[in-house]
Every structure is written in structure tokens, then in C-alpha cells.
N, C-alpha and C positions, 0 to 999 in steps of 0.2 A: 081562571084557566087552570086546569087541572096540570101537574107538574108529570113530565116523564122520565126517570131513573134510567138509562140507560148502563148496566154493570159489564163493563169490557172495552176495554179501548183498544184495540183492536182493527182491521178493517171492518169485520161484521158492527161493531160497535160503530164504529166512526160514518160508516156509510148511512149508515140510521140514524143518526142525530144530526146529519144533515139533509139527508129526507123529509123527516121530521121538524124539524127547523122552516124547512123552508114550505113546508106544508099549513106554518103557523102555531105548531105545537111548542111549549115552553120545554126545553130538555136540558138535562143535565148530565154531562157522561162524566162516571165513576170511573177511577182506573180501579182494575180489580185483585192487580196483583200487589197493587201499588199503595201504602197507606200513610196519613200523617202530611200529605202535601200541602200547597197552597195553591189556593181557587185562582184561577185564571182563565179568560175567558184567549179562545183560540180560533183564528179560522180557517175551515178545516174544508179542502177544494176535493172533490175524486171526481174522476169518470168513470161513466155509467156503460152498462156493453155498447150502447149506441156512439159511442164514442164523445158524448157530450157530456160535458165539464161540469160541475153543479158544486156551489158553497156555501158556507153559512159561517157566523158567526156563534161558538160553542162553546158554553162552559162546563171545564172540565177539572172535576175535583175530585176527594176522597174520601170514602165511606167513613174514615172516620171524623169528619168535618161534620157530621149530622148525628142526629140526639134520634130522629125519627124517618122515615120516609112513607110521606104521605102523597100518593099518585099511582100510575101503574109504575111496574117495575118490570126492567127486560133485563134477562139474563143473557147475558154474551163473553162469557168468561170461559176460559175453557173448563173442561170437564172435571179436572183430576186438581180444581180449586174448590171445587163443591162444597167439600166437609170444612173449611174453613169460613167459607163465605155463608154456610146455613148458618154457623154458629155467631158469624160475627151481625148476620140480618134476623135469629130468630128475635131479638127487642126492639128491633126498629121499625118491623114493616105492619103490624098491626092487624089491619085487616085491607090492606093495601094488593090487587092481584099481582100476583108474579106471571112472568110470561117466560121458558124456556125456551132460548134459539140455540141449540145447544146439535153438534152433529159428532161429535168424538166418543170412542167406545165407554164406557162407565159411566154413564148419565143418573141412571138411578142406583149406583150401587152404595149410594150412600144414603146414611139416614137420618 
């Protein structure tokens, strides 16, 4: 099973890895501002607009706890981390896709 990177711990981050999780997908949420932690696996309850409750068990670590990330990769970090987090994912991610869920102003202004 192909592993999913979730970058942002977050609500946007958190509510997808519980999604995802309980969809069957294996995920991992990164914190993204956050680095040098230790892996611990969390679980992580929200409500959905419908008002129903949904959780999962998550493990949630640190980018730099990894040499490589092979899976898809979701970006959910805010905007104005971008220039750090390209630099700290351009040798890790290979040819792994990246996926931007990004809604704050400066998204591409870096490079």
C-alpha cells in the first residue's frame, strides 16, 4: 500500500488524515512547522459539516525523521513556509507527486 505524506498538521491536515485513514489509506501527518520530533502515533476525532464525528488512529511525525518520501505527498502547510519546506523536500521526494492544498496569498511566489 502506497504510503500518504500529509505536510501540515493543521485542521486542513488533520481532517485528511482522518479521512484518509478511515478510507483504508496508510498516512502519515508531518508537522510542518515543526522539526526533529518523535513519531507517535495520535487519535485524531473531528466533525464533519454534517455534524458527525469521525476518527482514526494517526501517525504523526517529522520531516526530518525521513531520509526519503516515497508515496503521494499533500501539501497543507501554510503558504509563507513554502521556501523552507521546498528546500528541506527538494532530496527527499524523488519523483513522488506533490499535491498543493494551499488557499493563502503567495502560493507560487516562491521558487
Amino acid at each position: 500500500m502506497e504510503l500518504v505524506y500529509i505536510i501540515g498538521a493543521g485542521a486542513i491536515g488533520k481532517v485528511l488524515s482522518v479521512c484518509l485513514s478511515n478510507d483504508g489509506k496508510k498516512v502519515v501527518l508531518l508537522r510542518g512547522s515543526v522539526d526533529n520530533g518523535e513519531s507517535h502515533k495520535e487519535n485524531i476525532r473531528v466533525m464533519l459539516p454534517s455534524q458527525e464525528i469521525i476518527e482514526a488512529g494517526v501517525t504523526i511525525d517529522t520531516l526530518s525523521n525521513y531520509r526519503s518520501l516515497k508515496g503521494l505527498i499533500v501539501l497543507c502547510n501554510k503558504s509563507y513556509g513554502n521556501a523552507a519546506l521546498a528546500d528541506a523536500l527538494k532530496d527527499k521526494i524523488g519523483c513522488s507527486p506533490v499535491v498543493l492544498l494551499q488557499n493563502n496569498e503567495g502560493i507560487f511566489d516562491h521558487q
